[in-house]
Backbone as CSV, one residue per row, in Angstrom:
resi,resn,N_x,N_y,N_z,CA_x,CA_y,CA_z,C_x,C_y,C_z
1,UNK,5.218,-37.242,-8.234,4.735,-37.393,-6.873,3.351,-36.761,-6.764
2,UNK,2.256,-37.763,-5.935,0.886,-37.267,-5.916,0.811,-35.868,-4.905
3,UNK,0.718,-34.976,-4.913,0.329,-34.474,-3.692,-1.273,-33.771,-3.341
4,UNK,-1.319,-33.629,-1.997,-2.818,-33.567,-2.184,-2.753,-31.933,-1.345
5,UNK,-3.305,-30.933,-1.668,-2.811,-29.261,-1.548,-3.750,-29.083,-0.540
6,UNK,-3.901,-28.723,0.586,-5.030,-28.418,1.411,-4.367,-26.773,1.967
7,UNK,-5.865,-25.727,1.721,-5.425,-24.556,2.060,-6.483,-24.353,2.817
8,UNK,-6.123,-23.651,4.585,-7.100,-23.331,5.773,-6.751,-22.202,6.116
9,UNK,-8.122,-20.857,6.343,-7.615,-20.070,7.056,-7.380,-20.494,8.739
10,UNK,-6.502,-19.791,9.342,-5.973,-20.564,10.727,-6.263,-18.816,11.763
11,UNK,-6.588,-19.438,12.802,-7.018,-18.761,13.912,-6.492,-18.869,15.322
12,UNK,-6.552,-20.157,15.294,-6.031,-20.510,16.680,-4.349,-20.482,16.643
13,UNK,-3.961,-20.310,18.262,-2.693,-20.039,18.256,-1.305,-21.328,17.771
14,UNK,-1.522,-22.500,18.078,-0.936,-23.657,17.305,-0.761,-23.626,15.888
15,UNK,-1.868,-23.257,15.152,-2.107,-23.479,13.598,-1.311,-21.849,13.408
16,UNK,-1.469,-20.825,13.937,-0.760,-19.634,13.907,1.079,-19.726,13.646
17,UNK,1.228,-20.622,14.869,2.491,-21.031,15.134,3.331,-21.791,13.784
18,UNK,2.351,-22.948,13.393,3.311,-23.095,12.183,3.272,-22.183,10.930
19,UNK,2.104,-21.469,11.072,2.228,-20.280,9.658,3.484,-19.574,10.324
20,UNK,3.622,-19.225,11.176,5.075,-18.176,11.388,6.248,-18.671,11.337
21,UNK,6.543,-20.102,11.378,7.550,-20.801,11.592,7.865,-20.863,10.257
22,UNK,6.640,-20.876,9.239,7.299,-21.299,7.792,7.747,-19.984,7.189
23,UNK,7.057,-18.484,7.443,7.507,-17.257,7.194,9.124,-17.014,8.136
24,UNK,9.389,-17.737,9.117,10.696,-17.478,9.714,11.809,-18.728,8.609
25,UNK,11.530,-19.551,8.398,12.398,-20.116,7.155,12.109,-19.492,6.218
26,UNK,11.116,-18.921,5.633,11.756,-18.492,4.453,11.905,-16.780,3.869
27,UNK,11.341,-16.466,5.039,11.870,-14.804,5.426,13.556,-14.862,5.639
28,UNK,13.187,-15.189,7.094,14.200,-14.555,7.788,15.252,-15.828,7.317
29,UNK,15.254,-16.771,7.632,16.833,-17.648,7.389,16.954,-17.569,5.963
30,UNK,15.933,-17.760,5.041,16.505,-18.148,3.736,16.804,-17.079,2.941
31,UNK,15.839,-15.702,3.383,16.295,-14.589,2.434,16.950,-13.369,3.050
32,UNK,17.024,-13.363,4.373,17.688,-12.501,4.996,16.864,-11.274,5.482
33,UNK,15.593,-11.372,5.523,15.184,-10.514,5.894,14.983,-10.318,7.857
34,UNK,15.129,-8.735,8.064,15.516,-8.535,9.501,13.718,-8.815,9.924
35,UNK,14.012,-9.813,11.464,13.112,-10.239,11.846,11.903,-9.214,12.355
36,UNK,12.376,-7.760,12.655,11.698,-6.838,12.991,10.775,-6.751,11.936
37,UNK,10.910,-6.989,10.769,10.176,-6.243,9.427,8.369,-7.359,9.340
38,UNK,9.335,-8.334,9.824,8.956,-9.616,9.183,7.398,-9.813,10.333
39,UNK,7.544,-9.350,11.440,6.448,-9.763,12.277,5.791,-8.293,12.643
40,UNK,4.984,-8.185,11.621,3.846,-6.495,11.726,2.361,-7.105,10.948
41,UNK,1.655,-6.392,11.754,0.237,-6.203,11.464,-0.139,-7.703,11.535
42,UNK,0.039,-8.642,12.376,-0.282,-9.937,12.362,-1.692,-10.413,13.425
43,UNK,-2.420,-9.202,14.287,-3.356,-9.181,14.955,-4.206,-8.827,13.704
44,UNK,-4.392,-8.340,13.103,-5.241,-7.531,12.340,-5.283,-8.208,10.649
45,UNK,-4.771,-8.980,10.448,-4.199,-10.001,9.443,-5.195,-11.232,9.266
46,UNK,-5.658,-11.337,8.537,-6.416,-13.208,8.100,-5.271,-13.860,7.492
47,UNK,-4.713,-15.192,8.286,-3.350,-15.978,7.952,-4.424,-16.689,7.382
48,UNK,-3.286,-17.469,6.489,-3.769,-19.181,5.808,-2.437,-20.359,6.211
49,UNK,-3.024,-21.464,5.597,-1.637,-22.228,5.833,-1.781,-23.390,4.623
50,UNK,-0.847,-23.876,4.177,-1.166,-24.714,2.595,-0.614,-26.036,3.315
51,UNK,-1.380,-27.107,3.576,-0.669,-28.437,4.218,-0.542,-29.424,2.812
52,UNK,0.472,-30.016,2.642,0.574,-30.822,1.666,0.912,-32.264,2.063
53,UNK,-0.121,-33.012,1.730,-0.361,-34.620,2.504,-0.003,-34.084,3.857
54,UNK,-0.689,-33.273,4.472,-0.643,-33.115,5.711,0.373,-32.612,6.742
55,UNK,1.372,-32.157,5.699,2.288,-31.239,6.183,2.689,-30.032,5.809
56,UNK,2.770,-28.839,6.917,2.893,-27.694,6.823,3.865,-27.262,5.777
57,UNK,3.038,-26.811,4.922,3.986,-26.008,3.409,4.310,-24.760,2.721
58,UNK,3.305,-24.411,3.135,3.177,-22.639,2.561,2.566,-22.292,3.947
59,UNK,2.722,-20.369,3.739,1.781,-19.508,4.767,1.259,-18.321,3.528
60,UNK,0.463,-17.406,4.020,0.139,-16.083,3.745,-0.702,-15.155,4.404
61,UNK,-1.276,-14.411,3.819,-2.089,-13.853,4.785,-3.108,-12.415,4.022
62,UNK,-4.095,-12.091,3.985,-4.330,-10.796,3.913,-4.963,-9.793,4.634
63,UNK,-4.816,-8.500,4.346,-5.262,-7.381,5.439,-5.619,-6.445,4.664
64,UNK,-6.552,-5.832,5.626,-7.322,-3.959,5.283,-6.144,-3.066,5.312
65,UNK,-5.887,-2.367,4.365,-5.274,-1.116,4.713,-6.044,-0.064,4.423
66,UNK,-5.472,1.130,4.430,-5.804,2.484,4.310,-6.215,2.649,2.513
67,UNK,-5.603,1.804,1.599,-5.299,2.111,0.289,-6.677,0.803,-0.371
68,UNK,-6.791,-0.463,0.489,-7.372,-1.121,0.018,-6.909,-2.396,0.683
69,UNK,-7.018,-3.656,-0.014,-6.932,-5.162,0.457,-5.475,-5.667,0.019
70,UNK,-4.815,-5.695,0.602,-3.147,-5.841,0.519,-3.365,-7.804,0.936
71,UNK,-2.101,-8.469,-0.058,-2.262,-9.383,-0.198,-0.876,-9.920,0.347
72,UNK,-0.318,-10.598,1.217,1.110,-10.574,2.008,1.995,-11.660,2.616
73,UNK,2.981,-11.694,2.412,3.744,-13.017,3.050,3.482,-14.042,2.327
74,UNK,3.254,-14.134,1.246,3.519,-15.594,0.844,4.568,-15.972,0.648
75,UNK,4.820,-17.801,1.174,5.793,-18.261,1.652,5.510,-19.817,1.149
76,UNK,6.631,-20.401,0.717,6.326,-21.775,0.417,8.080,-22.379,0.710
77,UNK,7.563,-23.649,1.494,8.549,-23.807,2.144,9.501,-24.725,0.764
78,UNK,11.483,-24.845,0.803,12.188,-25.145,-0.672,11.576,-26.261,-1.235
79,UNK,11.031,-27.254,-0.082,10.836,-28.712,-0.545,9.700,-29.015,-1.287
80,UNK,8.507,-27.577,-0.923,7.889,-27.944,-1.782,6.864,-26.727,-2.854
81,UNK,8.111,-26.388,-3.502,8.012,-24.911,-4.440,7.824,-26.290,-5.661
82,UNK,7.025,-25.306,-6.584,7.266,-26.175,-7.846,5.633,-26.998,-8.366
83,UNK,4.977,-27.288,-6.896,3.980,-27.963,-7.153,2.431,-27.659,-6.687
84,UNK,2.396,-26.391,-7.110,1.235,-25.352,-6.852,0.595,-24.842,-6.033
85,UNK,1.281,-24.980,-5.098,1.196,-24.252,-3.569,1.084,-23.236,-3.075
86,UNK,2.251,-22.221,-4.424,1.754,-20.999,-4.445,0.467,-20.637,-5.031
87,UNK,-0.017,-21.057,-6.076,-0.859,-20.895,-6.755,-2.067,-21.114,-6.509
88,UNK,-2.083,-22.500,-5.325,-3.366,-22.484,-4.241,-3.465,-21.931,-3.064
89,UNK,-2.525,-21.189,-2.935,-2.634,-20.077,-1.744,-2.960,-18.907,-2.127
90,UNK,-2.485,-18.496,-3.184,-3.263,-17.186,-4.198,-4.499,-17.318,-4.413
91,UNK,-4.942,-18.270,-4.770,-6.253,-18.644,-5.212,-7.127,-18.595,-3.782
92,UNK,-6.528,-19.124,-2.793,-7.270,-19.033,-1.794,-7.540,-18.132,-0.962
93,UNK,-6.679,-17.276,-1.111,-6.758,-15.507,-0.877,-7.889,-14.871,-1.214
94,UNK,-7.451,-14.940,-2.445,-8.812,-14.123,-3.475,-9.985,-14.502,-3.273
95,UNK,-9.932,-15.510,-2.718,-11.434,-15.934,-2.917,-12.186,-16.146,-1.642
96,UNK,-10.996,-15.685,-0.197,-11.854,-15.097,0.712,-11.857,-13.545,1.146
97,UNK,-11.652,-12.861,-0.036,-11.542,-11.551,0.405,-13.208,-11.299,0.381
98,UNK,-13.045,-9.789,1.109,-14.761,-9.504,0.990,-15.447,-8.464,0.152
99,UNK,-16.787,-9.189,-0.067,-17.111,-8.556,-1.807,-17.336,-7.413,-1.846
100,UNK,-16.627,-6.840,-0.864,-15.783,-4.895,-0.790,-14.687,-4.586,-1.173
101,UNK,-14.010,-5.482,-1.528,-12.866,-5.493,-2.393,-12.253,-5.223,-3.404
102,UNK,-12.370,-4.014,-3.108,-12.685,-3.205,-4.577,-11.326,-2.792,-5.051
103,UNK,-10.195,-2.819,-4.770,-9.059,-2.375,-4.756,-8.064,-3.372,-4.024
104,UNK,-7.320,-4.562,-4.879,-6.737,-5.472,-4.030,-5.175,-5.675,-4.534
105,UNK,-4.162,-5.201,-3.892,-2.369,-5.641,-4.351,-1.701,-5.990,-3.628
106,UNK,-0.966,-5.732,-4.278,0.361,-6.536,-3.311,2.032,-6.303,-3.883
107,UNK,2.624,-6.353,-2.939,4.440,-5.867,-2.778,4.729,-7.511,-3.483
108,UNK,5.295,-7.887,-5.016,5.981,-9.214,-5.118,7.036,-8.642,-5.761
109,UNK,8.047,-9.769,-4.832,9.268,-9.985,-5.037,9.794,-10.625,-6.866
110,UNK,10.221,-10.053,-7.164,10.982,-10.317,-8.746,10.772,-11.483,-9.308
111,UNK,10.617,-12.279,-8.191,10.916,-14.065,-8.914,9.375,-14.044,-8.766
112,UNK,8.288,-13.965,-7.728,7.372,-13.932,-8.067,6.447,-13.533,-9.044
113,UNK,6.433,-12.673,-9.943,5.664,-11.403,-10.412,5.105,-12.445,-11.543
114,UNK,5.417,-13.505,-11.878,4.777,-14.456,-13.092,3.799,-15.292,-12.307
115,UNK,3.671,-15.524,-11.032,2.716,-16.232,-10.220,1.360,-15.193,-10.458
116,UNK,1.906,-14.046,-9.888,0.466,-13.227,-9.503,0.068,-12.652,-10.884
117,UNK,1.038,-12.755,-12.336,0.468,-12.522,-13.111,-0.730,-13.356,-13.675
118,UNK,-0.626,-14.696,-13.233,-1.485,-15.454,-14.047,-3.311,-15.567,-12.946
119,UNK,-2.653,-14.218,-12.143,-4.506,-14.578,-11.516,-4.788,-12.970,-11.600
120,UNK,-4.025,-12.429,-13.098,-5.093,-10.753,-13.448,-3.868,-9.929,-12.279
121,UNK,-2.926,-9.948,-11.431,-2.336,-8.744,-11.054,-1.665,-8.475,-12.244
122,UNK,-1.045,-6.934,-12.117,-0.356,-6.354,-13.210,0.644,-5.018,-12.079
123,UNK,2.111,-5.459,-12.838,3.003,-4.231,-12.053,2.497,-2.622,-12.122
124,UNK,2.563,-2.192,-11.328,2.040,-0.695,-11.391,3.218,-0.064,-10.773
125,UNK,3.461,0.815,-11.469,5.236,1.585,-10.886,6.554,1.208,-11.400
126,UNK,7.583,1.629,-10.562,8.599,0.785,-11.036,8.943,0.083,-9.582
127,UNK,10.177,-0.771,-9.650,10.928,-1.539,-8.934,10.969,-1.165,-7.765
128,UNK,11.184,-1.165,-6.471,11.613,-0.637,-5.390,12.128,-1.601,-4.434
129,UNK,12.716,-1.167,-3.480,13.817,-2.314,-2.713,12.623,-2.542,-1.337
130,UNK,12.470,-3.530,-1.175,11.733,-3.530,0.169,12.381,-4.937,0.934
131,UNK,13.279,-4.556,2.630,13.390,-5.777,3.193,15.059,-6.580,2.473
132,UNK,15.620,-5.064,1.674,16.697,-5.787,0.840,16.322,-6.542,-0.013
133,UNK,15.212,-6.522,-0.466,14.361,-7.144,-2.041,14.203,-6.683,-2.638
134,UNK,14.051,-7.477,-4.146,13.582,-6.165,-4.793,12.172,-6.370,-5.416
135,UNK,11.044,-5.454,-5.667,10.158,-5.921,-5.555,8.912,-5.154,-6.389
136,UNK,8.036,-5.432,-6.949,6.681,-4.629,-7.783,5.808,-4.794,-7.431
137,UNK,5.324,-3.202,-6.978,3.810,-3.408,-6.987,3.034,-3.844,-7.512
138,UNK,1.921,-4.591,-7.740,1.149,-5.193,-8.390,-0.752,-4.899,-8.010
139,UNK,-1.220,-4.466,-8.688,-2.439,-4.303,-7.815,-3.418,-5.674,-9.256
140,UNK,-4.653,-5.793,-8.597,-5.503,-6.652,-9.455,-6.156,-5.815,-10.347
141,UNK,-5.898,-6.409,-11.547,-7.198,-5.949,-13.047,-8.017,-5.591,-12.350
142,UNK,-9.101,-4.761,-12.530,-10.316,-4.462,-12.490,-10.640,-3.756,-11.053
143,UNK,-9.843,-3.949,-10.626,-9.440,-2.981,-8.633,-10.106,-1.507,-9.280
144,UNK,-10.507,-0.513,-8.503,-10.639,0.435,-8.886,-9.284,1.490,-8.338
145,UNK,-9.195,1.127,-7.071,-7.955,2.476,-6.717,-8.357,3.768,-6.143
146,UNK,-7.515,3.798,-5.284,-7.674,5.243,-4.684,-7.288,6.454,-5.577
């Protein structure tokens, strides 16, 4: 199947709406995570949204913290995992962060950790449960770090 991957950062409140709708399938219904956890720091957040032939497929998002450029919520909806969606939403992350970015990771979940390996993250730590997940830090090659 052809598909054609389109990734936008989204601003307005409509295009907002379906990035949260796809983090509420696959947060909260599909993995069980409590909805409280699931909706923080989303004023202060740059969302994206991955449309595939023009329908809403993936979300993510990244933000400033205290530590550095935290990379978050990625989400790809069941129907269409498999066909690089994650991988153009990663990509599309990185490549609007700002060239102050000197220090950039992220919390991935177990099944993830071979996605973000192949764009230079690397686990730092061990395992920890986050959200009833389980999950590795990962920060990017060449990040410097607090």
């Amino acid at each position: 199947m052809n598909q054609k991957i389109k990734i936008s950062k989204v601003t307005e409140q409509p295009d907002l709406d379906k990035v949260f709708a796809i983090r509420r399938k696959v947060f909260v219904d599909e993995q069980n995570c409590p909805p409280e956890l699931e909706w923080e720091f989303e004023d202060e957040s740059t969302h994206f949204i991955a449309m595939v032939n023009g329908v809403p497929a993936g979300a993510c998002r990244w933000r400033k913290t205290d530590k550095g450029y935290k990379l978050e919520r990625f989400a790809v909806l069941t129907s269409f995992r498999g066909f690089g969606v994650g991988q153009a939403l990663v990509q599309a992350v990185l490549n609007d962060l700002p060239a102050d970015a000197n220090y950039v990771y992220l919390h991935a979940q177990i099944q993830a950790v071979t996605l973000y390996e192949k764009f230079n993250f690397e686990k730092t730590g061990p395992q920890f449960e986050e959200a009833s997940i389980q999950h590795y830090k990962m920060v990017l090659k060449g990040s410097e770090g607090i």
